[in-house]
N, C-alpha and C positions, 0 to 999 in steps of 0.2 A: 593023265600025265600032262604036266606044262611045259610047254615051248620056252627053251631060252637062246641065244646064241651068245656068242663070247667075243669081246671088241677089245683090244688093245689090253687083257687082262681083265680084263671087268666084264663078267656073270649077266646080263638083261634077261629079265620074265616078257614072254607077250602075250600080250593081252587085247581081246577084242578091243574095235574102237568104242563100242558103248560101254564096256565097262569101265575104260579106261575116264572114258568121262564124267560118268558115274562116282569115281575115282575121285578127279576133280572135283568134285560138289561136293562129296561128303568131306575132302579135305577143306575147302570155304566155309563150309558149314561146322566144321569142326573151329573154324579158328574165329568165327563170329561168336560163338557159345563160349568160349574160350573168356573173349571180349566180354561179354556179359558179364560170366563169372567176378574178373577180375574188377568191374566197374559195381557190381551188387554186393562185393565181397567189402567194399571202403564203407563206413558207416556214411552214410548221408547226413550232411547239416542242412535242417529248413530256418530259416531266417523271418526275418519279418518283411513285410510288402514297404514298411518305410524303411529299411536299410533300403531295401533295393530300390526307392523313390529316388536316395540321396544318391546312390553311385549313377543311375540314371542321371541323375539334375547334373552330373559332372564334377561333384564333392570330392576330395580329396581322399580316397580309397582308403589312404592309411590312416587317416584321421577315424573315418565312418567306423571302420572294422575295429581300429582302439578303443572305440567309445563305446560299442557292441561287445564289445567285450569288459566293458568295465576298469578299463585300465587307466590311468592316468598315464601324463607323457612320461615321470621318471621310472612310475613302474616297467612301460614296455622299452623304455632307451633300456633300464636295468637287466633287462630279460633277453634284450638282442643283444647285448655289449658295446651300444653304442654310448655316445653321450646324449644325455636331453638336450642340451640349445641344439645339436645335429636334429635331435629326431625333431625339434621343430622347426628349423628349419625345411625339412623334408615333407610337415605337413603342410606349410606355407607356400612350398613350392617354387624357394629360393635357392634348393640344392638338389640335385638327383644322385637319386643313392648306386653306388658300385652294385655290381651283380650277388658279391657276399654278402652284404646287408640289404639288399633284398629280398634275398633266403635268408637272414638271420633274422628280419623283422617279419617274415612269411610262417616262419619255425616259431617263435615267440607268439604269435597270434593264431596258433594252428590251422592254417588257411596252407592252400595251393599257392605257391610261387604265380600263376595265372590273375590269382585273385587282388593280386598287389599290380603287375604288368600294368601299364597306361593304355 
C-alpha cells in the first residue's frame, strides 16, 4: 500500500527519497530524448563549405542564401511580397528589414528566421 496524506484538498503519494530522484532523472531524461526527437524529426539541409565561407567572410546573409538558392532579386522580392529595389536594398544594407519580412524573406527562402538574424 502507498502512503499519501491530504493538504488543503489535494491527494500527495510518498515516496522514498531515492526513488523520488530517480524520478527526477528519468523525467530529464525524458525531456532530452524528447529534444532529440524533435531536432532529428526537421529534415536537415547540408550546404556547401563556400556558402558557409561567405556568411563567415560577413556577406550579406540574404544575398548568400538568394543566390544558394537560385533565385534572382524579383523572384524572391516576388515570393516574400516585398518589392525588388526593397529587397535590394536590404542586400546592400541600406535598409533593415521589419521583423515581418524577415519571416517573409526566411519562409520564401525556407531557412530558419535564425539563418537571416545578423
Amino acid at each position: 500500500m502507498t502512503d499519501t496524506i491530504e493538504r488543503g484538498g489535494r491527494r500527495f503519494v510518498l515516496v522514498p527519497e531515492k526513488t523520488y530522484a530517480r524520478m527526477v532523472e528519468d523525467l530529464d531524461m525524458l525531456a532530452d530524448i524528447k529534444a532529440y526527437d524533435r531536432v532529428k524529426g526537421k529534415p536537415q539541409e547540408f550546404v556547401p563549405a563556400a556558402l558557409v565561407d561567405r556568411l563567415i567572410a560577413g556577406e550579406n546573409r540574404l544575398k548568400v542564401w538568394r543566390e544558394h538558392r537560385g533565385l534572382t532579386q524579383a523572384a524572391l522580392a516576388k515570393k516574400a511580397g516585398i518589392s525588388e529595389p526593397y529587397l535590394s536594398q536590404l542586400e546592400h544594407g541600406s535598409r533593415a528589414p521589419s521583423l515581418a519580412v524577415l519571416k517573409a524573406l526566411a519562409e520564401a527562402l525556407a531557412l530558419d528566421l535564425d539563418d537571416l538574424a545578423p
